[in-house]
C-alpha positions as CSV (number, residue, x, y, z in Angstrom):
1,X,-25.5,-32.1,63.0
2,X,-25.7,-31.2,59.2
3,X,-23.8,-28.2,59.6
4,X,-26.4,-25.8,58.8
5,X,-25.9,-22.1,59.6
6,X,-27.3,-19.1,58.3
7,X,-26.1,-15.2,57.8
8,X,-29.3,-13.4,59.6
9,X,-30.4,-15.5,62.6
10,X,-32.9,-13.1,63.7
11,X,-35.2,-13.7,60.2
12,X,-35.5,-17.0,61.5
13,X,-38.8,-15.6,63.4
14,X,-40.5,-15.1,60.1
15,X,-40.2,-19.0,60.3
16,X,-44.1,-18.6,62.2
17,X,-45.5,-17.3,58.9
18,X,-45.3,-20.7,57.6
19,X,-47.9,-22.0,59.6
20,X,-50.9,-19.4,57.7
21,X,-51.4,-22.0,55.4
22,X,-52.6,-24.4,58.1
23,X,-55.4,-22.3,59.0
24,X,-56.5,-20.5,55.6
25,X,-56.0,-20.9,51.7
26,X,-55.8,-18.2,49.2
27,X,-58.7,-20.3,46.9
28,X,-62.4,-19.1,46.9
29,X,-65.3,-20.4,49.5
30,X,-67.9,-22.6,48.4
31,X,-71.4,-21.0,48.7
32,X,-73.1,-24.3,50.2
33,X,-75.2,-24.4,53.2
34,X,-72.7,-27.7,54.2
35,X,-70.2,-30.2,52.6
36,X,-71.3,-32.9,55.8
37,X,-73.3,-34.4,53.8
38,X,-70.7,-34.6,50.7
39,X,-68.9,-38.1,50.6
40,X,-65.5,-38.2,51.9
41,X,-62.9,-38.2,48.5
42,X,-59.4,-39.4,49.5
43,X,-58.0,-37.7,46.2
44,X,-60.1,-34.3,47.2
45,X,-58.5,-34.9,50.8
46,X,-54.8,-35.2,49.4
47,X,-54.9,-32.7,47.2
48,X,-56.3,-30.3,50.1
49,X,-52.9,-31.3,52.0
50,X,-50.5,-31.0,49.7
51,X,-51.3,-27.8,48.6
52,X,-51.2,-26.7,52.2
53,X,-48.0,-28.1,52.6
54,X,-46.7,-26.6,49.5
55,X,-47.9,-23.0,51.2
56,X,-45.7,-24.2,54.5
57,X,-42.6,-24.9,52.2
58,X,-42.8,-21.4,50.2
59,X,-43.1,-19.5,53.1
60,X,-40.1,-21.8,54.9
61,X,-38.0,-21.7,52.1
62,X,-38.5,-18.0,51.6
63,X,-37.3,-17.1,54.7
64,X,-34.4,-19.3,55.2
65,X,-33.4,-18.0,51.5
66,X,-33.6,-14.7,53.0
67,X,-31.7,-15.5,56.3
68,X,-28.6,-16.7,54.0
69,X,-29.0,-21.0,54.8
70,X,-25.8,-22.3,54.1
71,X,-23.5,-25.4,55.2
72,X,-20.8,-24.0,57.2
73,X,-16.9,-24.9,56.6
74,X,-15.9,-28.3,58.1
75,X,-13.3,-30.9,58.4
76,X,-14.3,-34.5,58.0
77,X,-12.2,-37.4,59.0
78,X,-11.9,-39.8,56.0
79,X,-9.1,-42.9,55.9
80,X,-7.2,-43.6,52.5
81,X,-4.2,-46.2,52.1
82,X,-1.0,-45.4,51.1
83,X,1.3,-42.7,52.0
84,X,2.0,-39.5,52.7
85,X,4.3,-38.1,49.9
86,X,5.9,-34.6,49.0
87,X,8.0,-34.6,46.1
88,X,10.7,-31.8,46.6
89,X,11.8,-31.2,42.6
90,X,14.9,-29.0,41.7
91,X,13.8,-26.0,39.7
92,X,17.3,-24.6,39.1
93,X,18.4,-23.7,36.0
94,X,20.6,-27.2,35.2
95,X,17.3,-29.4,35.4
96,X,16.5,-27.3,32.1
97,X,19.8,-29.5,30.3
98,X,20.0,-33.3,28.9
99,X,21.6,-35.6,31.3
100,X,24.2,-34.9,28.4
101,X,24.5,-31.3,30.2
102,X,23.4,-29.8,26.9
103,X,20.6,-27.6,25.7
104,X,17.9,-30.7,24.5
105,X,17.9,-31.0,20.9
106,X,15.6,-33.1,18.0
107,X,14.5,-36.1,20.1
108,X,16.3,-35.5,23.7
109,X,14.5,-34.8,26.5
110,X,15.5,-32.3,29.9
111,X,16.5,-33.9,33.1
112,X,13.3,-31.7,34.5
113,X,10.8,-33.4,31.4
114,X,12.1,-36.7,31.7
115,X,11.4,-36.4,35.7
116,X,7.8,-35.0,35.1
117,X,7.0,-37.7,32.3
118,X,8.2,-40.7,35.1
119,X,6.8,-38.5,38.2
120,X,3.5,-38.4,36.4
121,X,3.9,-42.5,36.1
122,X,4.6,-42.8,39.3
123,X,2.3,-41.0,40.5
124,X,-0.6,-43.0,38.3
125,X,0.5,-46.0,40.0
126,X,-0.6,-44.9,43.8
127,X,-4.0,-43.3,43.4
128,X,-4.4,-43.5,47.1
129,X,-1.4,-41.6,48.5
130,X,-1.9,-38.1,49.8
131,X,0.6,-35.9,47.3
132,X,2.2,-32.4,48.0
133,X,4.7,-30.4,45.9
134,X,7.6,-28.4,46.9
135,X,10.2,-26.9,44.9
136,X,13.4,-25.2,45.2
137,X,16.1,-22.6,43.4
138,X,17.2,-19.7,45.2
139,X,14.4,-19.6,47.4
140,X,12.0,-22.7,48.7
141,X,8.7,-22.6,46.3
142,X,5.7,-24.1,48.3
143,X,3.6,-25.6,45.1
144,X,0.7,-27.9,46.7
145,X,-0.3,-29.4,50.3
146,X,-0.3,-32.8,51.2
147,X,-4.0,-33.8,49.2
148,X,-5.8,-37.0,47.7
149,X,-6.7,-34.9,44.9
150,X,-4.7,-36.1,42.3
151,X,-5.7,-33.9,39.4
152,X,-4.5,-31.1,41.5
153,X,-1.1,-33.1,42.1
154,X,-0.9,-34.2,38.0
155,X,-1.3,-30.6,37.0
156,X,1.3,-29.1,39.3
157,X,3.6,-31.9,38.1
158,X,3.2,-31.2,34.7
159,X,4.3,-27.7,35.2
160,X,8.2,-28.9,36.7
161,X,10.1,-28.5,33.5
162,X,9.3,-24.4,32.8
163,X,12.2,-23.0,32.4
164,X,14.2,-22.7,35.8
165,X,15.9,-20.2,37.8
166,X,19.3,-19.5,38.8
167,X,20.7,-21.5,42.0
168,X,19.8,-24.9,44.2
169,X,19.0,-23.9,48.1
170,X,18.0,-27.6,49.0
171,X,18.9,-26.8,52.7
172,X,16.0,-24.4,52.7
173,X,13.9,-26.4,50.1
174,X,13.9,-29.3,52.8
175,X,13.2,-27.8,55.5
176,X,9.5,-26.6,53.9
177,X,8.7,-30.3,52.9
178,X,9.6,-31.2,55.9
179,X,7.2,-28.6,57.7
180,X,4.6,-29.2,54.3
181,X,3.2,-32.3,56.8
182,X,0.4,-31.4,58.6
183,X,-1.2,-32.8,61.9
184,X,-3.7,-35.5,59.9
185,X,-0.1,-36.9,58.5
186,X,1.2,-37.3,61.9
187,X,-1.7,-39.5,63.3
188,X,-1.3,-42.7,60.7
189,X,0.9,-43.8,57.4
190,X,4.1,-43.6,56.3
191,X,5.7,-40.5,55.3
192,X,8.1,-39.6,53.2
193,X,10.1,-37.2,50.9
194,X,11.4,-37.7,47.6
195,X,14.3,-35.0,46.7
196,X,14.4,-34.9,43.2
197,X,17.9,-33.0,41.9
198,X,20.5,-33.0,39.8
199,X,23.1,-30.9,42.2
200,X,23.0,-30.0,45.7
201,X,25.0,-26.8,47.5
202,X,26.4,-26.5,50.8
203,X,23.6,-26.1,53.6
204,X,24.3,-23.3,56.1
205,X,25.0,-24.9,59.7
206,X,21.9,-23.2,60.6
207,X,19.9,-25.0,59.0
208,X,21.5,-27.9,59.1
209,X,20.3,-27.7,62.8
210,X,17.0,-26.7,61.9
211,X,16.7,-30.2,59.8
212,X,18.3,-32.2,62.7
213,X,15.7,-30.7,65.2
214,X,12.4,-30.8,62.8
215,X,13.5,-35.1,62.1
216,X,13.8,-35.7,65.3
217,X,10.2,-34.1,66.2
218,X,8.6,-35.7,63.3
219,X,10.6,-38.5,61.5
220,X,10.3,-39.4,58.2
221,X,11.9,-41.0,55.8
222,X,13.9,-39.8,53.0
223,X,14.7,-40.2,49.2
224,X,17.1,-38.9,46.9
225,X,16.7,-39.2,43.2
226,X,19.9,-37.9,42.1
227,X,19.7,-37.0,38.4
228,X,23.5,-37.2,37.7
229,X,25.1,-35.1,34.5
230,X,27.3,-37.3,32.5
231,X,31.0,-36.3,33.6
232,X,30.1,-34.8,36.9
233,X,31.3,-36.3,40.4
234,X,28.4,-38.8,41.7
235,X,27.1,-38.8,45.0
236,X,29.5,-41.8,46.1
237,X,32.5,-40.5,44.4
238,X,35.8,-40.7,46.6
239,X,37.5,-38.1,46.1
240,X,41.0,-38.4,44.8
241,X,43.4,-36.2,47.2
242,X,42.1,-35.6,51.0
243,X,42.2,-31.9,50.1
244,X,39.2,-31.9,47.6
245,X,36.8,-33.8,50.4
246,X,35.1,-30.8,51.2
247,X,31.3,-29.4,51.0
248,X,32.5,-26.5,48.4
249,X,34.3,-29.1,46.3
250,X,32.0,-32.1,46.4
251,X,28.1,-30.7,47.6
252,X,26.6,-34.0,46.1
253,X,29.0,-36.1,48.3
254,X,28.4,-34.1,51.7
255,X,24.2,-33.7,51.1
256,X,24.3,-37.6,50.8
257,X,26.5,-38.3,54.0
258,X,24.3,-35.4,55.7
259,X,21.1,-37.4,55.4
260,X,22.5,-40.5,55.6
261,X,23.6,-38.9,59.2
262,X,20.2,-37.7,60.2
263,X,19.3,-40.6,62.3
264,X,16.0,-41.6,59.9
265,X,15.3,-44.4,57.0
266,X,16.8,-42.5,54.3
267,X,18.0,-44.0,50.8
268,X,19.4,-42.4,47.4
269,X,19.4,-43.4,43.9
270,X,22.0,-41.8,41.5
271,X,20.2,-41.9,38.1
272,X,22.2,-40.8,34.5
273,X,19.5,-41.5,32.2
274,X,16.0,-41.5,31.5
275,X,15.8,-45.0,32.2
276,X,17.8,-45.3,35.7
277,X,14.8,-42.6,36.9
278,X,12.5,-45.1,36.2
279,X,14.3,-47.7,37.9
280,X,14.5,-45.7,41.2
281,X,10.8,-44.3,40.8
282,X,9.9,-48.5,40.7
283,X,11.9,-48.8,43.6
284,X,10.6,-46.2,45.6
285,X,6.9,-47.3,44.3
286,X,7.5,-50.8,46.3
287,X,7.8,-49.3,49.2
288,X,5.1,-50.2,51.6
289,X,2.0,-48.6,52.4
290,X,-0.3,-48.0,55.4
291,X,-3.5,-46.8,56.4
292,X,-3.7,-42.8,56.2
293,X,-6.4,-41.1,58.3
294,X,-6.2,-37.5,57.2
295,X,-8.7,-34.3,57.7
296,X,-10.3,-33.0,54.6
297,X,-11.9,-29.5,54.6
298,X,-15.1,-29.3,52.8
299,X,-15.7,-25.6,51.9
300,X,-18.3,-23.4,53.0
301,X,-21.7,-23.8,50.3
302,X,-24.5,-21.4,50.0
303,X,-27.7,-22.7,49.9
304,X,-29.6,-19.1,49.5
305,X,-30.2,-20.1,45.8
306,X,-31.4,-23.7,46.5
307,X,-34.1,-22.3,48.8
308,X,-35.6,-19.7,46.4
309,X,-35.3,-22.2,43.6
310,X,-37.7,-24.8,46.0
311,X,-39.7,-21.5,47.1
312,X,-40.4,-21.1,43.8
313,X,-41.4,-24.5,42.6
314,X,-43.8,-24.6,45.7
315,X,-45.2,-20.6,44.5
316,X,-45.6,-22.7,41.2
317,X,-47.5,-25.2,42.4
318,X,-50.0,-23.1,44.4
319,X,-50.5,-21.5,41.4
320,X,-51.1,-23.9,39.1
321,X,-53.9,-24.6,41.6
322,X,-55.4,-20.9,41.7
323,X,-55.8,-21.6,38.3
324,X,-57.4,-25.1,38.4
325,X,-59.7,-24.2,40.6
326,X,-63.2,-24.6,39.8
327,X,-66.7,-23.5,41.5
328,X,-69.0,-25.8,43.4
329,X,-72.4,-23.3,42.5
330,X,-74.7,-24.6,39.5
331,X,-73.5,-23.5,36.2
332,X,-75.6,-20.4,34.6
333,X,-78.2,-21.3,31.8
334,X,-77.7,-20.0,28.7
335,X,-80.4,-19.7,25.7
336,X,-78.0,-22.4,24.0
337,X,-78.6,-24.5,27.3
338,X,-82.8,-24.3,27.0
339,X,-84.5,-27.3,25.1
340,X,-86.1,-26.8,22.0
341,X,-85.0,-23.4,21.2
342,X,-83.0,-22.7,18.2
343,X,-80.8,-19.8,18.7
344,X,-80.0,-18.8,15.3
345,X,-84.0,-18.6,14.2
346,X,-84.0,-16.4,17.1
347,X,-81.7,-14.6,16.0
């Protein structure tokens, strides 16, 4: 029921020792023809148990410290409130730029450190959500699973504006938050994904049909924070001559009617400032929440040390009263002890 295992079952047998203490104590024998006739002490009496019961816990704890005790590796159910969140954040190189597309000067922050100072607001705001992390570039970056542990979430956060790498697979890069969502996530609470970019590229028909398939197994709903560079075609931008409405031409434009197409609650924010982030990131925050039951493993913990520090204490004890211990016999008479004898004129 506790979860209590141990390394070396068959020390377990050892366990019998600990009833020696029942029969016979390591502590001297009182030369006296009978103790029936001494009155019973209730102190004497407790003190007589306890230090038997302190020769049954050595002995016990001993051996289970030997046997390796230890609460095994579980999973207990626990219910939060809120929802079930990964954040999917851009790491390619352009999120390293001002929304000015320039390198950030005295003053200006990156489109990736304004996103991690208003992510980290946002994320202070819903202390009961379970929180995972993906990023992307050239390849999809797993970063954290879906937790309640929000200093885990805050630190992994705080790491989004290092300097980024070179393209922006966001086909691939939603295709892992999308499989980041684990069984608990399935069973109560909303979920979603927040896609946090400032480009987008085409997505291979591939997996394009990968992310039709894994929505329609396991729906969730979708957000786009679209950190738009002053200048650059926006994410409802018409284009201006039929020819140009392609993916190659306008990716922004054909990832928004993509997930707009995918058949599940999906909304997207185009953001060119500091400021219009933290208007979307309100916006998103407002969405409702629900009741999550999740799974939460608990690790394995040794208990070896435990049980020799208690074995210990209990050797301690018994010492303590080895060395209390006094004899019931009459005390030996000394000159010093006889009346009317003065030791230093006989001297």
């Amino acid at each position: 029921m506790l979860g209590l295992d141990v390394d070396h079952p068959a020390l377990l047998f050892l366990l019998a020792l600990a009833l020696l203490p029942l029969g016979a104590l390591p502590l001297r024998g009182a030369a006296l023809p009978s103790v029936a006739l001494v009155p019973r002490d209730g102190l004497s009496i407790a003190v007589s148990l306890g230090i038997r019961l302190a020769g049954i816990f050595a002995i016990g704890a001993l051996v289970l410290g030997l046997a390796g005790l230890n609460l095994k590796a579980r999973e207990v159910e626990r219910i939060g409130s809120g929802a079930n969140l990964m954040l999917l954040i851009d790491r390619s190189a352009s999120m390293d730029n001002t929304f000015a597309d320039r390198a950030p000067g005295a003053g200006e922050e990156s489109k990736s450190a304004a996103a991690k100072r208003l992510l980290t607001e946002f994320l202070g705001r819903r202390p009961r959500d379970r929180i995972g992390i993906a990023a992307f570039s050239t390849s999809p970056i797993p970063v954290l699973p879906l937790t309640d542990h929000h200093e885990a979430v805050a630190a992994a956060v705080a790491a989004i504006d290092r300097p980024g790498l070179a393209l922006t697979d966001v086909g691939r890069g939603l295709s892992l938050a999308l499989d980041s969502f684990d069984a608990s996530a399935a069973s109560g609470g909303s979920r979603a994904v927040l896609l946090v970019s400032d480009g987008a590229a085409v997505i291979d028909p591939r997996v394009q049909a990968a992310l039709r398939d894994s929505l329609k197994r396991s729906p969730v709903r979708l957000y786009w924070l679209f950190l738009r560079t002053v200048g650059s075609p926006g994410i409802f931008d018409k284009p201006r001559v039929p020819g140009e409405d392609t993916p190659q031409a306008m990716p922004e434009r054909h990832l928004n009617l993509f997930l707009a197409s995918l058949g599940v609650p999906y909304r997207a924010f185009e953001a060119g400032s500091p400021q219009a982030v933290a208007d979307a990131i309100a916006e998103i925050d407002r969405q409702e929440s629900q009741p999550i039951p999740y799974l939460e493993r608990i690790p394995r913990r040794d208990l070896t040390r435990l049980c020799y520090g208690l074995a210990a204490a209990a050797c301690a004890l018994l010492l303590a009263a080895r060395l209390a211990e006094r004899g019931l016999g009459a005390r030996r008479r000394t000159a010093a002890d006889l009346p009317g004898i003065d030791t230093r004129r006989a001297a």
